[in-house]
N, C-alpha and C positions, 0 to 999 in steps of 0.2 A: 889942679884939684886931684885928690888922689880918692881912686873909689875900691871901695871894700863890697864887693864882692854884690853888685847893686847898679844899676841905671842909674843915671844922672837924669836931673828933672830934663835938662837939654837933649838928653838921647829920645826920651820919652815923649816928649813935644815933638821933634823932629818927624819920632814914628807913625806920632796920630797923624800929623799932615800927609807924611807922604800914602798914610792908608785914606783920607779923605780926599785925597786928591785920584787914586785908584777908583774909590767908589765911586764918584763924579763921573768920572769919564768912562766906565761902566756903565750907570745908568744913563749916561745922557747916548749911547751907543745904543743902548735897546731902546731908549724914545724914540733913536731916528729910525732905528727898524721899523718900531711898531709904526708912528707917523707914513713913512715914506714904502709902507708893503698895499696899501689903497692907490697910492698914484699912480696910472699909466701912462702912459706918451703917445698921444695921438699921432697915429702914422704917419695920415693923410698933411697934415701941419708941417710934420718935420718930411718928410717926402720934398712937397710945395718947397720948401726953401732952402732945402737942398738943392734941387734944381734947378731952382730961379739963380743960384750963384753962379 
């Protein structure tokens, strides 16, 4: 196909994916942030079996 001076509809499809696929794994990067900035690790738990090994 010869192109004049213009994206092909294939380039342009191509580009949304690979910016939806960018966006995705950006926001799903800040949900684990925001998710996993409340959880702490009980010491005394991980301690225990640690030293039970």
């Amino acid at each position: 196909m010869k192109r004049n001076n213009g994206f092909l509809l294939q380039d342009a499809l191509f580009a949304l994916f690979v910016i939806l696929i960018c966006a995705s794994l950006l926001v799903q990067g800040i949900y684990t942030l925001y998710v996993q900035r409340d959880l702490k690790i009980n010491e005394k738990i991980e301690k225990k079996w640690f030293h039970t090994d």
